[in-house]
C-alpha positions as CSV (number, residue, x, y, z in Angstrom):
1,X,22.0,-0.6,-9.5
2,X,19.6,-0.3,-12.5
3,X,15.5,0.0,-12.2
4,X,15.0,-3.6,-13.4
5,X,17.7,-5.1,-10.7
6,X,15.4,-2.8,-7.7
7,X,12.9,-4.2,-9.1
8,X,13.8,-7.6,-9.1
9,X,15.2,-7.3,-5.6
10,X,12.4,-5.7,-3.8
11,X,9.6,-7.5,-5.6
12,X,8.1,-5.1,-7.6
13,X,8.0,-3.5,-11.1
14,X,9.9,-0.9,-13.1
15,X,6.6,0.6,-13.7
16,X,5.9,0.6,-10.0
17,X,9.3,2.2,-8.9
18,X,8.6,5.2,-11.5
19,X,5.2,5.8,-9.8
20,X,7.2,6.4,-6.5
21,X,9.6,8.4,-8.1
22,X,6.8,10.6,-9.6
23,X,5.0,11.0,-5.9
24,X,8.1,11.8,-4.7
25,X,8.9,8.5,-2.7
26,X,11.9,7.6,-4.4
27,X,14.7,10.0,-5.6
28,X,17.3,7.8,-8.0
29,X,20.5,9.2,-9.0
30,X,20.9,9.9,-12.7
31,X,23.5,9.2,-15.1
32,X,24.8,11.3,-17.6
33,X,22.9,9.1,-19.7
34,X,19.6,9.6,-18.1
35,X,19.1,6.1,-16.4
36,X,18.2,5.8,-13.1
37,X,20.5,4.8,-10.6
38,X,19.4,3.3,-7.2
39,X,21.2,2.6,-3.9
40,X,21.4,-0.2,-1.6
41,X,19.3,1.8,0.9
42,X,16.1,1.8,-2.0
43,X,15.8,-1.6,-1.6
44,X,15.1,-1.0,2.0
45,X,12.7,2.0,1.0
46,X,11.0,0.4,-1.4
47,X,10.4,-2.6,0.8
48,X,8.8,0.3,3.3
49,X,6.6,1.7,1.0
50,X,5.2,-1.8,-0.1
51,X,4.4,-2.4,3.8
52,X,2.7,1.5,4.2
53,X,0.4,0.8,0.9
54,X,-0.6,-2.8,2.4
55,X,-1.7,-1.0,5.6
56,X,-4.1,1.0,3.8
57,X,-2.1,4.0,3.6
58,X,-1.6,6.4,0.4
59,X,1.6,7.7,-0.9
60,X,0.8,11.1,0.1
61,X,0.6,10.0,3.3
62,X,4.0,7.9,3.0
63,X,6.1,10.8,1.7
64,X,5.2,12.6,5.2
65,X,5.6,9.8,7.3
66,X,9.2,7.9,5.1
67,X,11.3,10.7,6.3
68,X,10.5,9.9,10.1
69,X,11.9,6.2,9.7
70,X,15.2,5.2,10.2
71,X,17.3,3.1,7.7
72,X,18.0,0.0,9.0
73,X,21.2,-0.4,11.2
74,X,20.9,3.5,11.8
75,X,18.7,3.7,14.6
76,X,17.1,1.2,17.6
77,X,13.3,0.2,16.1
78,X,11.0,2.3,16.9
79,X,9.9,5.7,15.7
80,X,11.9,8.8,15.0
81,X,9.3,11.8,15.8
82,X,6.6,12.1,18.0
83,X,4.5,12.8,14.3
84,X,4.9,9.4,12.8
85,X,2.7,7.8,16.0
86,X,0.1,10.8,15.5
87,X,0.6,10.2,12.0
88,X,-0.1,6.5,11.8
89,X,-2.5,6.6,14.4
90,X,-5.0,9.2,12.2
91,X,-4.5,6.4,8.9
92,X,-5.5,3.8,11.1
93,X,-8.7,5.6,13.1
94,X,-9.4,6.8,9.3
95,X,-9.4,2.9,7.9
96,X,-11.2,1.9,11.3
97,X,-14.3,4.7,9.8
98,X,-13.8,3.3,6.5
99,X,-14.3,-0.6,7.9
100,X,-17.2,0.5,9.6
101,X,-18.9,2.4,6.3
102,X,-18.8,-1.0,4.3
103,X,-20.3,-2.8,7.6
104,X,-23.4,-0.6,7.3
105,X,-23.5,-0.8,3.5
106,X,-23.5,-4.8,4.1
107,X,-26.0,-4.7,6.5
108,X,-28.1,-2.6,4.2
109,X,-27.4,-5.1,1.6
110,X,-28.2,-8.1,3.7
111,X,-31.5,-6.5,4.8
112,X,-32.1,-5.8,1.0
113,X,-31.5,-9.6,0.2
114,X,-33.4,-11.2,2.9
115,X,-36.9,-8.8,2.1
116,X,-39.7,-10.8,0.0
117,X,-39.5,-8.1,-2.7
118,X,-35.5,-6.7,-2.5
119,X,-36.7,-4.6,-6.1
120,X,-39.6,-2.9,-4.1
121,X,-37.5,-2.2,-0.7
122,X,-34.8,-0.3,-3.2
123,X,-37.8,1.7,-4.5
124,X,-39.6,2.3,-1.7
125,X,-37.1,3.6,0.3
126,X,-38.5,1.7,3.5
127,X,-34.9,0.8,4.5
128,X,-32.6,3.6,5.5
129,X,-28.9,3.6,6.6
130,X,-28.1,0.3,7.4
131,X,-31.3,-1.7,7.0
132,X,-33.0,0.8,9.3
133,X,-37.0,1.2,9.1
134,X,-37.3,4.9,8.8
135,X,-38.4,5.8,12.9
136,X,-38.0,2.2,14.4
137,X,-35.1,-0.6,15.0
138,X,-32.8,-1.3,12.1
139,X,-30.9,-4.4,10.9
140,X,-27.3,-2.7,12.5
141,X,-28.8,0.0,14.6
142,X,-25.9,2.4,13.4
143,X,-26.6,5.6,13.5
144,X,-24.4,6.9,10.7
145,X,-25.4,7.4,7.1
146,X,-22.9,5.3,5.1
147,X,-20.5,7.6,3.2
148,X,-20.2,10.2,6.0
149,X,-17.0,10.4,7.9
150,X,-18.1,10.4,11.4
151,X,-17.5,13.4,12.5
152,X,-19.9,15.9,13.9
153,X,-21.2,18.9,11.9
154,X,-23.0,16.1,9.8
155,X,-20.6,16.5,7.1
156,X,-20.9,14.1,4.4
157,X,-18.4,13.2,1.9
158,X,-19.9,13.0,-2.1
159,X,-20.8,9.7,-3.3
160,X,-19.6,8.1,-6.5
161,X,-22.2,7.4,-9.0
162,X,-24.6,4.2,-8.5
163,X,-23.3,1.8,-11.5
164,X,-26.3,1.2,-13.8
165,X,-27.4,-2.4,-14.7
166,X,-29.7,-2.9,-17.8
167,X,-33.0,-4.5,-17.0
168,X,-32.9,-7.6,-17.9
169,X,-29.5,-8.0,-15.8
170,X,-31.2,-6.1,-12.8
171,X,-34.7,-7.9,-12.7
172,X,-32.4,-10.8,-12.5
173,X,-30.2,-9.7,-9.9
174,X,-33.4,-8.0,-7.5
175,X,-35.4,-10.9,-8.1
């Protein structure tokens, strides 16, 4: 079958499939002609990807873990190697770190919103990590700086940039 008929059939685009193919998560046939041809069993892998990247997981991570999965009618359900349990079970303690990260950052922001001044909290400082008061009780009493990874050695992954508002928008939005 064409790209636009595994498209159809799987729910998703052209577009899509050709990203898949590029991270190495697809590999069509080609015709002498230089279309792309797909097998019944893509509609199956496709489907599989679709369910990894709605877990949370990247394609880097699928390309290891798709060759561990059976095609359907092949196998029992259930996993192939021992590495796709280790495998899914690191994404999912990795998401777990990640889920508790944007809890501390809403704490912090909830602390932020319910102070008399939220524009002089920012300034000051006076909150850290998750609506803590530097020395004393905090809002979430995490102990973790949002953005790190949670492991020890107090490594810290980099930040992205703070967006910038103009002043008029942030007096309005702090105030």
């Amino acid at each position: 079958m064409r790209i636009g008929e595994l498209a159809r059939r799987a729910g998703v685009t052209p577009r899509a499939l050709r990203y898949y193919e590029e991270q190495g998560l697809l590999a069509p046939e080609r015709r002498p002609s230089g279309y792309r041809e797909y097998g019944e069993r893509d509609v199956d892998t496709v489907r599989g990807i679709r369910t990894l990247l709605a877990a949370g997981l990247n394609s880097a991570v699928i390309a290891e873990i798709l060759p561990g999965l059976p095609l359907p009618g092949q196998r029992p359900p259930g996993p192939t190697c021992p590495e796709l349990l280790t495998g899914l079970a690191r994404e999912r303690a990795r998401i777990t770190r990640r889920m508790d990260e944007l809890a501390e950052a809403r704490a912090l922001l909830d602390a932020i919103m319910a102070a008399d001044a939220p524009s002089e909290v920012i300034r000051s400082g006076r909150l850290g990590a998750a609506g803590r008061e530097p020395g004393g009780a905090g809002v979430s009493g995490g102990g973790r700086e949002p953005g790190g990874d949670g492991a020890s050695g107090g490594e810290r992954r980099p930040r992205p940039p703070a967006r910038k508002l103009d002043g008029a928008r942030s007096r309005a939005v702090l105030e």
